[in-house]
C-alpha positions in Angstrom: 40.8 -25.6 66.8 40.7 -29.4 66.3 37.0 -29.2 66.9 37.2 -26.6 64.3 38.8 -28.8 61.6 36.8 -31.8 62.5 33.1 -29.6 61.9 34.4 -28.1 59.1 34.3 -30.8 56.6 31.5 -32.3 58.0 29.1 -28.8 57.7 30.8 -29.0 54.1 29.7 -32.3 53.1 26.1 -31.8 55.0 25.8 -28.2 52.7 26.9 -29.9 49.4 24.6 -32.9 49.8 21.8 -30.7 50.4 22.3 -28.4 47.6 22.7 -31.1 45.3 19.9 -32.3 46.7 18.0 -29.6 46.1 19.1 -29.4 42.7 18.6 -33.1 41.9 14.9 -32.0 40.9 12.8 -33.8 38.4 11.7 -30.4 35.9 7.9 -30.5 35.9 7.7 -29.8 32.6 8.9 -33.5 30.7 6.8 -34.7 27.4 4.5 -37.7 27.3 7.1 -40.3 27.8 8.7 -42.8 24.7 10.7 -45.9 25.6 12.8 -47.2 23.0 12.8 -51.2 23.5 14.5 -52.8 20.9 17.9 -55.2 22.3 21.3 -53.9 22.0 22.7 -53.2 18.7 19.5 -52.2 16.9 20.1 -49.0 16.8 18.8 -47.8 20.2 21.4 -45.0 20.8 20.6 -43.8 17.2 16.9 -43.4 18.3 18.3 -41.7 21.8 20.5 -39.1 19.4 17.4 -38.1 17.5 14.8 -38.1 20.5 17.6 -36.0 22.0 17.6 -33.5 18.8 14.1 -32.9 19.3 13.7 -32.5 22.0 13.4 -35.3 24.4 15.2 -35.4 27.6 16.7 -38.8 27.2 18.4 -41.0 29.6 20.9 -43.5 27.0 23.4 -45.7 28.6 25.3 -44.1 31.3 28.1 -46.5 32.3 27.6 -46.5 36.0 24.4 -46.0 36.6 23.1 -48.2 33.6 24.8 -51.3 34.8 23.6 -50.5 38.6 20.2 -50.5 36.9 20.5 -53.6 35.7 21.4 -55.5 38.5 18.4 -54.1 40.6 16.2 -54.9 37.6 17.5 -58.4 37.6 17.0 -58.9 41.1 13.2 -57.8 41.3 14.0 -54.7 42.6 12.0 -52.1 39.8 12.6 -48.9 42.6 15.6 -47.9 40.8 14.7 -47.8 37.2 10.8 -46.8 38.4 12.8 -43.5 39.8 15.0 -42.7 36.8 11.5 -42.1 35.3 11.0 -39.2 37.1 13.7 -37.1 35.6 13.1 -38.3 31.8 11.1 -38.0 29.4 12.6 -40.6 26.8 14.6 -44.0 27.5 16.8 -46.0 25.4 19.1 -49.8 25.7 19.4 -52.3 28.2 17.3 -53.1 30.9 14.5 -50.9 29.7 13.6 -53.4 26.8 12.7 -55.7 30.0 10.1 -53.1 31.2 8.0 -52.4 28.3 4.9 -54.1 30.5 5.3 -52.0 34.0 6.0 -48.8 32.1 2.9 -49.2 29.7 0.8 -49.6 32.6 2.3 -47.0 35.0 2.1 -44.4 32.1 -1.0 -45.2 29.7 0.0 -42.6 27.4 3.5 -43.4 26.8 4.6 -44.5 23.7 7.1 -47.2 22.4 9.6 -48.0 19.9 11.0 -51.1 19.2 13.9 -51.1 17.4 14.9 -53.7 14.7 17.4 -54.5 12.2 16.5 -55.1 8.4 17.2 -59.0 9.3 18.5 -61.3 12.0 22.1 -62.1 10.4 22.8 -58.5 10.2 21.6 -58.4 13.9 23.7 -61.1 14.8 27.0 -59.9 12.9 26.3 -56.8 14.8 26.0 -58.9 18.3 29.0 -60.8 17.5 31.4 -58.2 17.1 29.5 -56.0 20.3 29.4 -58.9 22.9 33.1 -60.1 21.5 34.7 -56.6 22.9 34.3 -58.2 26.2 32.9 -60.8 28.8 30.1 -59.5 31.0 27.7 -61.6 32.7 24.6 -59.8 32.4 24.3 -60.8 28.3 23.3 -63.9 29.9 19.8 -62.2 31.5 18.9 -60.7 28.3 20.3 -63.4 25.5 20.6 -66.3 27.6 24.6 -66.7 26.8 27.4 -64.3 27.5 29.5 -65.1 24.6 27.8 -65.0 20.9 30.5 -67.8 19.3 28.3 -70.9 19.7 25.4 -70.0 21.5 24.2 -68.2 17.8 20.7 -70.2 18.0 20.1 -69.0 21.8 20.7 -65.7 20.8 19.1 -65.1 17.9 15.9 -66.7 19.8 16.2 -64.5 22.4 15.7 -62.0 19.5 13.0 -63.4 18.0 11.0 -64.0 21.1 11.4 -60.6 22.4 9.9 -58.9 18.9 7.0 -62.0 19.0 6.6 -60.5 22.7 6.1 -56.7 21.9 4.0 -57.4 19.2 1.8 -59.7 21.2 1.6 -57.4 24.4 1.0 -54.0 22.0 -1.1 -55.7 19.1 -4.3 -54.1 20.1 -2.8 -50.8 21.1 -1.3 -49.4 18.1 -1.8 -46.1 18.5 0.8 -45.9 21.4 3.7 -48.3 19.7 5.4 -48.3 16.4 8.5 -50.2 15.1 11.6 -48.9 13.7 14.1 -50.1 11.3 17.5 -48.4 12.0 18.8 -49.5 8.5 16.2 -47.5 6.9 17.9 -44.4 7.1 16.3 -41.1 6.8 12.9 -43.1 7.0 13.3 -43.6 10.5 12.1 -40.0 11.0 8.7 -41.3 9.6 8.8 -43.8 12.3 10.0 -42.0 15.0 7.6 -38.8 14.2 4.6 -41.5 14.9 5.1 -41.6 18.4 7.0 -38.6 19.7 6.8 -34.9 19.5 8.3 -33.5 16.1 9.0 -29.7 15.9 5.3 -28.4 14.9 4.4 -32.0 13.5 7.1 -32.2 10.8 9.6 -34.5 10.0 12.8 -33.1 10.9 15.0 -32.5 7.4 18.3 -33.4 8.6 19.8 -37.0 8.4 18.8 -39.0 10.6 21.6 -40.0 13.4 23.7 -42.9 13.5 25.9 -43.4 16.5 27.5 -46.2 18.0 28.7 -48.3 14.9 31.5 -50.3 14.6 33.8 -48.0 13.4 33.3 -45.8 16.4 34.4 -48.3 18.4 38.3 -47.9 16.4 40.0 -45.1 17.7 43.7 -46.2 17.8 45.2 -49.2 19.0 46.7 -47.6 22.0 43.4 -46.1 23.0 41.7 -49.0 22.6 43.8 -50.8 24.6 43.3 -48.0 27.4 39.6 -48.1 26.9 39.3 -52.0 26.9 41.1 -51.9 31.0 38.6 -49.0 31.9 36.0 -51.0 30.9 37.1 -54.5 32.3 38.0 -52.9 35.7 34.4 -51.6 35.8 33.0 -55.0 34.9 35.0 -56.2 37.9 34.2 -53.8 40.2 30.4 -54.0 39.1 30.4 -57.9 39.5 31.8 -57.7 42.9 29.6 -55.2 44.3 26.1 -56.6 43.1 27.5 -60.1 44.1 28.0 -58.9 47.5 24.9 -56.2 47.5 22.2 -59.2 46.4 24.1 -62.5 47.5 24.6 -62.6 50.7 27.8 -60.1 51.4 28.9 -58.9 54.4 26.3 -56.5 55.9 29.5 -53.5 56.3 30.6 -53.6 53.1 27.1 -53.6 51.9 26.0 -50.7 54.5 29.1 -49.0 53.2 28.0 -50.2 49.0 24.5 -48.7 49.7 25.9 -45.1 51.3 28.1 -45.0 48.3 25.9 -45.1 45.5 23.5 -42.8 47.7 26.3 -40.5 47.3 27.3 -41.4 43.5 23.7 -41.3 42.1 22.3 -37.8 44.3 25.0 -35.7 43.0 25.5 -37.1 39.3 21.4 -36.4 39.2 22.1 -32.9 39.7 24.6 -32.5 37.2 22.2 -34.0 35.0 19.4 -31.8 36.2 21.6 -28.4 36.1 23.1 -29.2 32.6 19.3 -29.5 31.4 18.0 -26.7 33.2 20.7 -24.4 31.9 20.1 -25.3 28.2 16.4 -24.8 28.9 17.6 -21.8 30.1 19.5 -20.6 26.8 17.4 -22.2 24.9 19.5 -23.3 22.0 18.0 -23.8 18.8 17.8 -27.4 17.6 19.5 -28.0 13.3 15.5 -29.0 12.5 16.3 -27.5 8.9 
């Protein structure tokens, strides 16, 4: 009987891990892959939302896995993110603007967006009140300062040097690469429809999205409040683990880190890849018109 209840859960575990393993299943039907690699707060999650409406299987920012993503990226370890590409067909926000060069070579015919505001003081106004919700070290990889309040000059060059970069790197290849003005508004379709897939090559008629702005950051003082301690204890529990995965922690706690996210990422992969499956299933219509 003791035998019994020991087996039990183990045979259980073992059963769910291989089901969701087996569900955990790139679909071999994706699109020609688009990569949207404009910095944060250029509308990238816009571009995400209308990928998404036609069409695209998108991987946005996804709290967990993003900002384990980012910590193998800045580390040199590519595995991770060069996986997530397996299971997508379109990408969008931070660390994938850092991968433009490895994913145009891996995929020669994927496309590319980069993302821009209508001028660098609306950029930065937008960066200021984004980065001010909270301190986390990883601004520092991509705009060379973790706060925006006096380090406006570093950050607004790591702006300008990333758009001088993507237009160096994709000046002679301009049939795979466009760029994309979120404050344009509906024009953005014209943009977007350059590169990607649009419903029997037209421009969708409905508006095009705009997610992520300031105001739906506002929800209430009270849930803001709740929402800023979720997101701090993350950050606190993200900077300890990468500290201790990548500098030198103790070789348990990382065996025990690695098993974890083994665990974490198999089985929130298959509910990604059963909540797709089932809408290609139904096959929803999509608001085109």
């Amino acid at each position: 009987m003791r035998s019994a209840m020991v087996l039990l859960p183990v045979l259980l575990s073992t059963f769910i891990l291989l089901a969701a393993n087996y569900i955990a299943q790139p679909h071999p039907l994706l699109k020609p892959k688009v990569f949207v690699i404009g910095l944060s707060k250029t509308g990238t999650t816009s571009i995400g939302d209308a990928l998404d409406l036609i069409g695209y299987k998108r991987l946005g920012w996804k709290d967990v896995r993003s900002r384990h993503l980012i910590h193998t990226w800045a580390n040199g370890d590519y595995n991770a993110l060069i996986d997530q590409t397996r299971f997508y067909d379109a990408f969008e926000d931070l660390p994938w603007p850092r991968m433009y060069r490895q994913m145009a070579e891996r995929y020669p015919d994927a496309k590319f967006i980069l993302s821009l505001r209508k001028d660098e003081q609306t950029w930065l106004r937008s960066m200021h009140r984004h980065v001010g919700r909270g301190l986390w070290q990883p601004y520092a990889y991509f705009y060379g300062a973790t706060q925006v309040v006096g380090n406006e000059q570093t950050v607004l060059s790591a702006y300008r040097n990333h758009t001088s970069e993507v237009r160096a790197y994709f000046h002679d290849q301009p049939h795979r690469y466009v760029e994309l003005n979120i404050d344009d508004g509906e024009r953005s379709w014209y943009a977007l429809c350059k590169v990607a897939e649009c419903p029997e090559g037209h421009v969708p008629s409905i508006g095009f999205p705009r997610a992520n702005t300031a105001e739906s950051w506002s929800n209430g003082w009270l849930f803001d409040e709740f929402h800023g301690l979720v997101r701090w204890s993350i950050t606190r529990m993200e900077e300890f683990t990468s500290t201790s995965y990548y500098h030198g922690g103790w070789p348990i706690v990382n065996a025990v880190l690695g098993i974890c996210w083994w665990v974490i990422s198999l089985v929130d992969q298959a509910c990604c890849e059963l909540y797709y499956k089932m809408a290609i299933a139904t096959d929803k219509p999509r608001p085109f018109t």
